[in-house]
N, C-alpha and C positions, 0 to 999 in steps of 0.2 A: 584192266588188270583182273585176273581172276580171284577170286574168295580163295583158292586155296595157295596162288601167291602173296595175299595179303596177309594169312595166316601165317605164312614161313617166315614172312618179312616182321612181324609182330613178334615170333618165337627168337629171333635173332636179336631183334631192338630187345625184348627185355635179357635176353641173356645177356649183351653189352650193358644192359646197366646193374643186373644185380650180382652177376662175377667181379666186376671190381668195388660196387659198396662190400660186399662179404670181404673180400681181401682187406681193404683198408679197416673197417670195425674189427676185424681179425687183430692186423698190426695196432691197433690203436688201442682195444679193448682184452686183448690175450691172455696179456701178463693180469688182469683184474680178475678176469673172470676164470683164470684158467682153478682154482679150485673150486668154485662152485659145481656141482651137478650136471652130466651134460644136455639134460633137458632144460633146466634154467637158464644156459647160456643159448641153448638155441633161441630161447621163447625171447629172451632180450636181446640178441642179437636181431633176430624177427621183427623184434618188435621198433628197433631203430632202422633196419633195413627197407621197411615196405615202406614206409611214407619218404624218407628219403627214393624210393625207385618211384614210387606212383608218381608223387607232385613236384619231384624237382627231376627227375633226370627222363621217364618216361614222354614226358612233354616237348622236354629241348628236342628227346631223340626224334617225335615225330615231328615238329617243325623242320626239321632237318631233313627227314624223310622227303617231305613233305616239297622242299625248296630242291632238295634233289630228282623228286622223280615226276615233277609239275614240268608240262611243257611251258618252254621260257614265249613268251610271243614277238614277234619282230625276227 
């Protein structure tokens, strides 16, 4: 597989994960944060979105990746 298909495949796995963490802190956090400043809700929305994408969804996606595009043997 090429580096620059591994690339597209990386730019897809994290849009899949950080379009739907943004949506749900969205619905979850909206009504809290919706007068605060909207540099303060990015920095904390931000700031609950990246480790949620890094260590819990980034990981699942590439094991999955990973089961998906491994030759199976037998």
């Amino acid at each position: 597989m090429s580096h620059q298909s591994n690339r597209h495949q990386m730019a897809v796995m994290i849009w899949l994960a950080v379009a739907p963490t943004l949506i749900v802190l969205q619905l979850l956090l909206g009504d809290l944060l919706r007068d605060l400043p909207m540099v303060l809700r990015t920095l904390i929305t931000a700031s609950l979105a990246v480790p949620i994408v890094v260590y819990g969804l980034l990981p699942f996606l590439q094991r999955l990746r990973a089961r998906l595009t491994w030759p199976r043997s037998g």
